[in-house]
C-alpha positions as CSV (number, residue, x, y, z in Angstrom):
1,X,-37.8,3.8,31.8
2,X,-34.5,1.8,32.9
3,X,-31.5,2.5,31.2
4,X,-28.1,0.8,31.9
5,X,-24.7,0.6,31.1
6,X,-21.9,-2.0,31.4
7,X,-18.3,-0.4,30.5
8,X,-15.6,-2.5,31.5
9,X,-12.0,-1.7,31.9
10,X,-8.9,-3.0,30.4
11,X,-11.0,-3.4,26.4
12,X,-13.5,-5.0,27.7
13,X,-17.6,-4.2,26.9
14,X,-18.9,-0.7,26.2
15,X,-23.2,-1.2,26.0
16,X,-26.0,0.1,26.9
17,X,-29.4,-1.5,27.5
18,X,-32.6,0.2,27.5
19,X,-35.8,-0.7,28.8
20,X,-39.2,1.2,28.6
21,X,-42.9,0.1,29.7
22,X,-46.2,2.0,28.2
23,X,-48.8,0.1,29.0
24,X,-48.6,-3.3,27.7
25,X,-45.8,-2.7,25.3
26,X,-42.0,-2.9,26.3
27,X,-39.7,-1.8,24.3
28,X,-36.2,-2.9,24.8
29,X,-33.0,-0.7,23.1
30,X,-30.0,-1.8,23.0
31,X,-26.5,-1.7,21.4
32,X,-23.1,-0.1,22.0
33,X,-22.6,3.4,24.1
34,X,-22.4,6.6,22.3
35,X,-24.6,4.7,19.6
36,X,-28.7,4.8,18.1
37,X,-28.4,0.5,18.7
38,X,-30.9,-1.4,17.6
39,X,-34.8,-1.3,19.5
40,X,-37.4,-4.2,20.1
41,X,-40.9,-3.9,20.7
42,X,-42.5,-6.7,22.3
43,X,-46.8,-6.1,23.4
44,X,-48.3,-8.2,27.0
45,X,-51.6,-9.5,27.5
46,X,-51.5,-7.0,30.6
47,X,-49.6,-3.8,31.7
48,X,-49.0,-6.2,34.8
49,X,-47.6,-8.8,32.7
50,X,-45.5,-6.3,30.8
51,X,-44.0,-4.6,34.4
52,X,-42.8,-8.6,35.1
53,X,-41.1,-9.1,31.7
54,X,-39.1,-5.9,31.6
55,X,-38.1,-6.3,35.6
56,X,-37.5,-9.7,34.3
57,X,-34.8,-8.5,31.7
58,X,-33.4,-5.3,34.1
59,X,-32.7,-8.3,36.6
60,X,-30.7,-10.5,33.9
61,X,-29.0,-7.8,32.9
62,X,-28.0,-6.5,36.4
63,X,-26.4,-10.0,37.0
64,X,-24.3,-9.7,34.1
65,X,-22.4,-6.6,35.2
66,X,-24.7,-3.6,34.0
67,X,-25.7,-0.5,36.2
68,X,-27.5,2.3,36.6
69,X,-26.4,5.1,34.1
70,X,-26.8,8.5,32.7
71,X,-27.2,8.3,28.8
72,X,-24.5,10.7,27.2
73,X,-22.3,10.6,30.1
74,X,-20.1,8.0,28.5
75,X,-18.7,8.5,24.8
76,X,-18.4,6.1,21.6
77,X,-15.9,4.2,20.4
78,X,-13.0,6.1,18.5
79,X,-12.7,5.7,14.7
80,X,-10.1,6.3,12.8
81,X,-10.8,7.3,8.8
82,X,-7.9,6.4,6.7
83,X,-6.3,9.5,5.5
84,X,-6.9,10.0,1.9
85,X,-4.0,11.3,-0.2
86,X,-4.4,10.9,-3.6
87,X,-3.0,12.7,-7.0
88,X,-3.8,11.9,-10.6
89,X,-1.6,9.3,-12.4
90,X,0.6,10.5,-15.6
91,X,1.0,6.8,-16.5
92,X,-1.4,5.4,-19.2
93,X,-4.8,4.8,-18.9
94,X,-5.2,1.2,-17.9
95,X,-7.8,-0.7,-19.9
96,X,-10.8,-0.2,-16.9
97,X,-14.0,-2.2,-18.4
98,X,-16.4,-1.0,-16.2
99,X,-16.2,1.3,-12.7
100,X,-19.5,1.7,-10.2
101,X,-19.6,4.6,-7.3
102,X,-20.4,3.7,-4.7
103,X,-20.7,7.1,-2.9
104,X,-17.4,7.3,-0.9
105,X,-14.3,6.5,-0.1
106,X,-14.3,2.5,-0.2
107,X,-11.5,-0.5,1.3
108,X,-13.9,-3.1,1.1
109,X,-14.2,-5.4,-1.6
110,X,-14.3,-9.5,-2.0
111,X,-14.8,-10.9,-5.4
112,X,-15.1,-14.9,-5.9
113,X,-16.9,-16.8,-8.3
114,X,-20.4,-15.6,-8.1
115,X,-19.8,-11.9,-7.5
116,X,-18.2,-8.9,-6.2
117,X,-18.6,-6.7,-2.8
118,X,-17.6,-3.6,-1.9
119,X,-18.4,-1.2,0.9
120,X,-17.7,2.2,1.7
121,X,-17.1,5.1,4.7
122,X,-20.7,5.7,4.7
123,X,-21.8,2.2,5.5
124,X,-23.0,0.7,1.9
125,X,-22.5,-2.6,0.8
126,X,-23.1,-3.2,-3.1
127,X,-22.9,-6.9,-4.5
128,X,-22.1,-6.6,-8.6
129,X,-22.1,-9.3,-11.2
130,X,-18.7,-9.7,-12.8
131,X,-20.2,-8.1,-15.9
132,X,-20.7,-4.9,-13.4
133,X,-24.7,-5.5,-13.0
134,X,-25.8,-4.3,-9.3
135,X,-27.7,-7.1,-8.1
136,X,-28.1,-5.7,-4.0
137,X,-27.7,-3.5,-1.2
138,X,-27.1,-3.6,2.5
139,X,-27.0,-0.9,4.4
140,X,-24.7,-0.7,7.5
141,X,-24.8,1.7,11.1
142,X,-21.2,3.0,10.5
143,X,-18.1,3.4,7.9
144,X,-17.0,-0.2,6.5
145,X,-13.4,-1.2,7.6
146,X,-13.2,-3.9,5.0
147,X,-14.6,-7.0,3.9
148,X,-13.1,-10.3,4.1
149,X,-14.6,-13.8,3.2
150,X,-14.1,-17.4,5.2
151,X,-15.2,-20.1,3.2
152,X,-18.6,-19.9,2.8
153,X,-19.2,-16.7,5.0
154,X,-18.5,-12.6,4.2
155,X,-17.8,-10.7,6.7
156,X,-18.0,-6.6,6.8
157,X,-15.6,-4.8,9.7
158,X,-17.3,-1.7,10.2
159,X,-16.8,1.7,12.0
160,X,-19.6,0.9,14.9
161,X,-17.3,-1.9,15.8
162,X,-19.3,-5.1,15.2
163,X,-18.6,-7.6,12.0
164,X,-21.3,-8.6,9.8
165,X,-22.5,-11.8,8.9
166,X,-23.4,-11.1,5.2
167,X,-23.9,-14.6,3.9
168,X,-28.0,-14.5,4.7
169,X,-30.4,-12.1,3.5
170,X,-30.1,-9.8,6.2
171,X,-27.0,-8.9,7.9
172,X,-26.4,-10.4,11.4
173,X,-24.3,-9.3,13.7
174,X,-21.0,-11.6,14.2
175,X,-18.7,-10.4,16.6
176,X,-18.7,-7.2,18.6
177,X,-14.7,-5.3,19.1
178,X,-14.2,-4.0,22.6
179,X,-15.2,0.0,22.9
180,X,-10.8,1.0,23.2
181,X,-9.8,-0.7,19.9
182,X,-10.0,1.7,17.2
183,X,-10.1,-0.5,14.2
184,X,-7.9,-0.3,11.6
185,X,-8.3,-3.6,10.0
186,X,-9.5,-7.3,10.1
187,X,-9.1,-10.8,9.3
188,X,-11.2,-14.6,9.7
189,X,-9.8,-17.6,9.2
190,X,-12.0,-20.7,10.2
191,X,-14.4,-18.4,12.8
192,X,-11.0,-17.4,15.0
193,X,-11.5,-13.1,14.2
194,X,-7.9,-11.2,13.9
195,X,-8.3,-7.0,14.5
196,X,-5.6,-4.6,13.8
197,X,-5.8,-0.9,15.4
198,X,-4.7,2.5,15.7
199,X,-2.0,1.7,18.7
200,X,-0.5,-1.3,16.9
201,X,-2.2,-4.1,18.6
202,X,-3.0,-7.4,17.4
203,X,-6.3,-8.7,19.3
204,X,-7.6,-12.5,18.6
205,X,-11.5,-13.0,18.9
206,X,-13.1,-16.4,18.4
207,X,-16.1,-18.1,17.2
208,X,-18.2,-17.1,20.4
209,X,-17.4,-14.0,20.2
210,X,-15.0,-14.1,23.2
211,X,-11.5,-12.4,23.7
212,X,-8.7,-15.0,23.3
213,X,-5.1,-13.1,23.2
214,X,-4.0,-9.4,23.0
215,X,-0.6,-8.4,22.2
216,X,1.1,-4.8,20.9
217,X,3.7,-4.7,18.7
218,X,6.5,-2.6,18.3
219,X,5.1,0.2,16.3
220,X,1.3,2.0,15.6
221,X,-1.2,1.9,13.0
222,X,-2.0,-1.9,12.4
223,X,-3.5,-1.2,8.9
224,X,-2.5,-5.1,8.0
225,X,-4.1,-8.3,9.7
226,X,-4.3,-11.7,7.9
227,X,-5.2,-15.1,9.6
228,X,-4.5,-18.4,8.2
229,X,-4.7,-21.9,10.2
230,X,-1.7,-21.5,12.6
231,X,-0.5,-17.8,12.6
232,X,-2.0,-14.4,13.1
233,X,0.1,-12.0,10.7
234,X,0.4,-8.3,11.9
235,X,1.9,-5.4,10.0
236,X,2.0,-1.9,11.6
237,X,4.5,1.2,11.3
238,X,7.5,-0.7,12.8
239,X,7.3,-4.1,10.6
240,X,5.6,-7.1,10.7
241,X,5.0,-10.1,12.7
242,X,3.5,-13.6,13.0
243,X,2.2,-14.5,16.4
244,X,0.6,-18.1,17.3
245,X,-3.3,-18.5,16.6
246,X,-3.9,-20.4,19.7
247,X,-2.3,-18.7,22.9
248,X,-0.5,-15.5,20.7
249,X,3.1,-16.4,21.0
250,X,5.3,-14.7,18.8
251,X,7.1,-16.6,16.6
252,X,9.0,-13.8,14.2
253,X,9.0,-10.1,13.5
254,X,10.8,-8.6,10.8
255,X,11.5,-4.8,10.7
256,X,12.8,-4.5,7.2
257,X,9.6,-4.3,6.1
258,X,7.9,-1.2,8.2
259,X,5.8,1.4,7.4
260,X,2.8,-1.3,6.3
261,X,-0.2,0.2,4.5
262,X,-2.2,-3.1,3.6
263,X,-1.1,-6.9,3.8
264,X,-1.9,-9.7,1.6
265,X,-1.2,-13.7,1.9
266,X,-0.8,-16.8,-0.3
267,X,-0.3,-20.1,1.0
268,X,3.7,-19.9,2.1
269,X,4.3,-16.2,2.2
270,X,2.5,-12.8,3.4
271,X,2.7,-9.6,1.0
272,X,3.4,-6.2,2.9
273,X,2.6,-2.8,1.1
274,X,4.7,0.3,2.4
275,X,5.2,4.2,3.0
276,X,8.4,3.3,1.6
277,X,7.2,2.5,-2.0
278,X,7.6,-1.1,-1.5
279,X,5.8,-4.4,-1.5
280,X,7.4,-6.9,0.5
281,X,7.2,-10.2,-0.3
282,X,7.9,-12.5,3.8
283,X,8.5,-16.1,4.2
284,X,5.3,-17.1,6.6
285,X,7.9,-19.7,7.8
286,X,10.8,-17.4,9.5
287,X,9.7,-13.9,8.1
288,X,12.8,-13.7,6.0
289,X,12.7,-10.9,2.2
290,X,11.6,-13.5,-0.2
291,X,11.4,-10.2,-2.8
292,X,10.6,-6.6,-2.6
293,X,8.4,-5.1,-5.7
294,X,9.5,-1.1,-5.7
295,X,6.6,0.9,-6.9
296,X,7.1,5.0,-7.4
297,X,4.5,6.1,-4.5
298,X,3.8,4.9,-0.7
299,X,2.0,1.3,-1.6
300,X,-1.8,1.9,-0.6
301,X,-2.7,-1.9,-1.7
302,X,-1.4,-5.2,-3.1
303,X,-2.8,-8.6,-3.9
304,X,-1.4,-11.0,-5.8
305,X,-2.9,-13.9,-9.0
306,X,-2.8,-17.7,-8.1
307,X,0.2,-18.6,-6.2
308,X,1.9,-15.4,-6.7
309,X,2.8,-15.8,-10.0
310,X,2.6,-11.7,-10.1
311,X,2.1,-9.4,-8.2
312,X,0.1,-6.3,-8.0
313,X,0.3,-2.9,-6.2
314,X,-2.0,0.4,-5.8
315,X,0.1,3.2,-4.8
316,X,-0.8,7.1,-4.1
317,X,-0.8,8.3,-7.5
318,X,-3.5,6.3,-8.8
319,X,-1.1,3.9,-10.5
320,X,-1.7,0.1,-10.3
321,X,1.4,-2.1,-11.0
322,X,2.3,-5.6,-11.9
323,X,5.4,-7.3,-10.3
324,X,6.9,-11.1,-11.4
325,X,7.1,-13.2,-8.6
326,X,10.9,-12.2,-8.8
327,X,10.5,-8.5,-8.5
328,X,10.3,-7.7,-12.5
329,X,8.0,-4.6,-13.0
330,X,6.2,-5.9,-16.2
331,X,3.8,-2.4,-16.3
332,X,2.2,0.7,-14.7
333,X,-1.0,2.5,-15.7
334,X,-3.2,4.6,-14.5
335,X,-6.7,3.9,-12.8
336,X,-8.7,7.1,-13.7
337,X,-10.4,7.0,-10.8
338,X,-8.3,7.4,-7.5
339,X,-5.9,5.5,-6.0
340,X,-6.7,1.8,-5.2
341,X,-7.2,1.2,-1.4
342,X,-7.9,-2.3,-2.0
343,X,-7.4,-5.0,-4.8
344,X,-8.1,-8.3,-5.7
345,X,-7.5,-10.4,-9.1
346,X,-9.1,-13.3,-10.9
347,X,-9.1,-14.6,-13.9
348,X,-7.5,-12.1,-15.8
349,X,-9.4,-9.4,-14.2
350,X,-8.1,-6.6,-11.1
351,X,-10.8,-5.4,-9.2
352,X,-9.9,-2.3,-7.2
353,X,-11.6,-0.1,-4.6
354,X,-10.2,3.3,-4.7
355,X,-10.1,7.0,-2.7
356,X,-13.2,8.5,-4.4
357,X,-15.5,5.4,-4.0
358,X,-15.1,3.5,-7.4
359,X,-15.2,-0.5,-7.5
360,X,-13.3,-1.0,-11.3
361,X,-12.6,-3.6,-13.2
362,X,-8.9,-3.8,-15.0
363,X,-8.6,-6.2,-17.8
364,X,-5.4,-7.3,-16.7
365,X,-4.8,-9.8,-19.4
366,X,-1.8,-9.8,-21.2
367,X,-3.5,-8.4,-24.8
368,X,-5.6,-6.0,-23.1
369,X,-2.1,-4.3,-21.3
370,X,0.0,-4.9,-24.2
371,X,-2.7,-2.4,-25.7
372,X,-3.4,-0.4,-23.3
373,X,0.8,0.5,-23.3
374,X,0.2,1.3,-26.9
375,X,-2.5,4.1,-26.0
376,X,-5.3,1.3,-26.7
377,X,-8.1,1.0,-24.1
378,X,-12.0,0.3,-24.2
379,X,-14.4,3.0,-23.2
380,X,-15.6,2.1,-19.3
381,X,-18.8,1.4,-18.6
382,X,-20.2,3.6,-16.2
383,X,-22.4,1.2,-14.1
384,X,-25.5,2.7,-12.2
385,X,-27.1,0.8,-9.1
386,X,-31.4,1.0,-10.1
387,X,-33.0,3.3,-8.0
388,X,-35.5,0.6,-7.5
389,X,-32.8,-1.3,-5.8
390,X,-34.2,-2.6,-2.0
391,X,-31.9,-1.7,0.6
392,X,-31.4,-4.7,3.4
393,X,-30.5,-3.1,7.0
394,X,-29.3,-5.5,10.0
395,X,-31.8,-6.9,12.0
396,X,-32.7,-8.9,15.1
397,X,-36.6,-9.8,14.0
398,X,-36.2,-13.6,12.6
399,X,-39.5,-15.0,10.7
400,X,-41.2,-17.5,12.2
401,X,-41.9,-20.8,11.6
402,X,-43.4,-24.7,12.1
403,X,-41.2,-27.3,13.0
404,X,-40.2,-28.7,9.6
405,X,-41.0,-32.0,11.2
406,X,-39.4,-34.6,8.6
407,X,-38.4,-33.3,5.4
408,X,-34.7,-32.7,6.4
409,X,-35.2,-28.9,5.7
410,X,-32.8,-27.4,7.5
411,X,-31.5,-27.9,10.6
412,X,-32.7,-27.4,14.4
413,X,-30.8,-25.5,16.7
414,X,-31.7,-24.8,20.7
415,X,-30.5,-22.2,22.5
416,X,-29.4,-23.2,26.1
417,X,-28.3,-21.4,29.3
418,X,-24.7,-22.6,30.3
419,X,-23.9,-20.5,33.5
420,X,-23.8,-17.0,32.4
421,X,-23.7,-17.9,28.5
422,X,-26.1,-18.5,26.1
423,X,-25.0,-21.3,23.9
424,X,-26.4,-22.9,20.7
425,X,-25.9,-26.6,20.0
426,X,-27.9,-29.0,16.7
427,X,-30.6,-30.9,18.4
428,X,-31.5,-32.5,15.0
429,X,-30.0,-36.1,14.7
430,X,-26.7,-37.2,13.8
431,X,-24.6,-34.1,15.0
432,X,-21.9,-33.7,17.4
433,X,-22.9,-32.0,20.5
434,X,-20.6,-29.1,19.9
435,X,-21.2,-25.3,20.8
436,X,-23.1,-23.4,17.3
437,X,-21.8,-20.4,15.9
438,X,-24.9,-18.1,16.0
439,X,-25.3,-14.6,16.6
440,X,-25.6,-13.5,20.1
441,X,-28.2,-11.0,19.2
442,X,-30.9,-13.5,18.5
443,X,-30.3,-15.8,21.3
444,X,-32.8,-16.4,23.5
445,X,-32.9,-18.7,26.3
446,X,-34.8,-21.8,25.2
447,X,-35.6,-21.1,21.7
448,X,-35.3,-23.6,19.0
449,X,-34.1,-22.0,15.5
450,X,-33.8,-23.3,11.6
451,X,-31.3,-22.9,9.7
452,X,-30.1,-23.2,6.7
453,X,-27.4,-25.5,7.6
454,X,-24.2,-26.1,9.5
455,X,-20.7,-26.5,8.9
456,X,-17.8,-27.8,11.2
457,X,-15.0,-26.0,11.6
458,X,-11.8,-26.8,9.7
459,X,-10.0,-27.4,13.4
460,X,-13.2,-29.4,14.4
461,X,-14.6,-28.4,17.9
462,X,-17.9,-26.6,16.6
463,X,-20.0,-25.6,14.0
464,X,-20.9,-22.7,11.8
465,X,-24.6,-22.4,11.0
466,X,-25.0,-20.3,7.4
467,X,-27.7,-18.9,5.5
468,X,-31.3,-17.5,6.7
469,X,-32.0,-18.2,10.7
470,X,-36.2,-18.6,11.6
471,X,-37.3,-19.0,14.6
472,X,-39.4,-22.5,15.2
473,X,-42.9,-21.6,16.9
């Protein structure tokens, strides 16, 4: 048995790297220090032949920086669980359709056309129907952070400090956050990754994977990160700021609005929840108070309807709150199940993730909360996940199969050795010969993949492969 360990200084890599021969079998652990990782068997012809493929990988390894180490020695990553400070609302009941528990404490949720997400401390991930059906279940190594969407992709932040790619059928690994950030919270905007954490840094990651820009900001606890084309937006306990996506550069920070719990974005202006009861509503142009929505607790979370026509707000008490565009408080109810650590609205609906695990569904039209003022609200629908229900777990094993020769399904992809990188680029017809976005845990030197299909990037430059990856014989 060889085990190593590469731990660089400065936020760089914290992993270990595992190898063990019995026989003909070598089986190869991986993942980050402190950590189970992730372990791959792989069986020889020969105990000879199996002695020359794991002194093989020990060698590749060695070159890249990894050493000789003493398992336990070095310590995981820090996390950070969000304090949870919650008391019971005396506003009215708001008019809650239907509330799932997920099993803890949950921030995660997305929620678009097809379906809704949400993920807790313990590492869940449930998908539900709109109607509040449970139709699946992943199930992550470590607490999820969040979970944010990027076009086609959804992405879980999680506690082990890797991203997940949970577009496919199985969760694959995306990115991978040094060992020293402690995360707090994350963004992705066209494949360029934004992380918030505990000491108020702003860290930029991009679509290989690779560290682009640090910066720290004037204050700690980075609880809100949101990325759009041009600017990386950063709230923390001394304000918030908009630095340059490309080289970090910041353009504005504004102060008045400190103390951030959660941060939300439209198209011309960023939404900043505070300790200080507020909502702040910035200009993503200069930073400048566009509005500030004052809520009667700290602000836990805030999203907003289409083009901030209102606004809405979570705060301590397990209130929810909606906010004209102008600041008018139009209501307050309660949730009747915890405060609401993260929101989201469509079509008439607020989804919100709250302190003791529940995803619920608000009717938030304006019938439903004229009645629900009145004392008038529908019985919720407790919604129960089958206990029949598969749970998917991230993996590295990819399916195998024949080339699909012409029938145009799918696309080929080849792995290729570029220095000390492995890189992925189409080798079907017709495409660009840009660098793939593909996760480094399946790449292998050589190997030819299918997948479901590739995208470019917005900014052009590369592609994004989505859907199911099989490895070509």
């Amino acid at each position: 048995m060889t085990y190593l360990e590469l731990s660089e200084d400065g936020g760089g890599a914290h992993k270990f790297y595992e190898v063990t021969v019995a026989g003909t079998q070598v089986t190869i652990s991986y993942g980050r220090i402190g950590e189970v990782g992730q372990t791959k068997v792989t069986s020889f012809p020969t105990q000879a032949k199996a002695e020359a493929a794991a002194a093989k990988k020990i060698a590749e390894k060695t070159r890249k920086g990894y050493a000789a180490a003493v398992r336990g020695m070095r310590v995981r990553r820090a996390v950070t669980r969000r304090a949870i400070a919650s008391t019971r609302s005396t506003a009215r009941q708001a008019p809650v359709l239907w509330r799932f528990r997920s099993g803890d404490a949950a921030f995660g949720i997305f929620v678009d056309d097809e379906r809704c997400w949400v993920g807790n401390q313990r590492g869940d991930v449930y998908t539900l129907t709109h109607q509040g059906d449970v139709t699946g279940r992943f199930r992550l190594p470590d607490g999820v952070k969040c979970i944010v969407a990027d076009d086609f992709w959804i992405y879980a932040g999680c506690d082990d400090g890797r991203v997940y790619d949970l577009s496919g059928k199985v969760p694959r690994s995306a990115y991978e956050i040094s060992a020293d950030v402690d995360i707090y919270w994350l963004d992705i905007h066209d494949g360029v990754l934004g992380v918030s954490d505990q000491d108020g840094r702003i860290t930029a990651i991009d679509y290989e994977d690779e560290f682009q820009w640090a910066r720290t900001g004037s204050g700690s606890s980075g609880w809100m990160v949101r990325c759009d084309q041009d600017a990386v937006y950063h709230g923390h306990s001394g304000g918030v700021a908009r630095y340059d996506t490309a080289d970090g550069t910041l353009v504005w920070e504004n102060t008045q609005a400190d103390g951030v719990l959660f941060g939300w974005q439209e198209s011309d202006s960023v939404y900043a929840g505070t300790t200080r009861r507020t909502v702040h509503r910035l200009a993503k142009g200069d930073g400048r108070v566009e509005a500030v929505y004052r809520c009667d607790g700290p602000v836990y979370s805030c999203a907003t309807s289409p083009g901030g026509r209102y606004v809405f707000a979570g705060d301590n008490q397990s209130s929810v709150y909606c906010f004209t565009a102008a600041g008018k408080r139009l209501w307050k109810l309660g949730t009747g199940c915890g405060s609401a650590f993260s929101m989201q609205f469509l079509d008439d609906r607020l989804y919100i993730v709250t302190t003791d695990g529940s995803l619920a569904c608000i009717d938030a039209s304006e019938a439903a909360i004229a009645a629900a003022e009145q004392g008038t609200v529908p019985q919720p629908v407790d919604v129960k996940a089958a206990a029949t229900l598969q749970v998917v777990e991230p993996s590295t094993v990819l399916e195998v199969v024949d080339e699909p020769g012409d029938t145009g399904d799918g696309v080929v992809v080849e792995c290729v050795r570029e220095g000390e990188r492995l890189r992925v680029r189409v080798v079907s017809p017709g495409y660009e010969t840009w660098n793939v976005q593909f996760p480094k845990d399946v790449r292998e030197a050589g190997a030819r993949y299918l997948v479901d299909g590739v995208r470019s990037a917005g900014r052009g430059g590369f592609y994004r492969a989505y859907g199911d990856i099989r490895r070509l014989r």
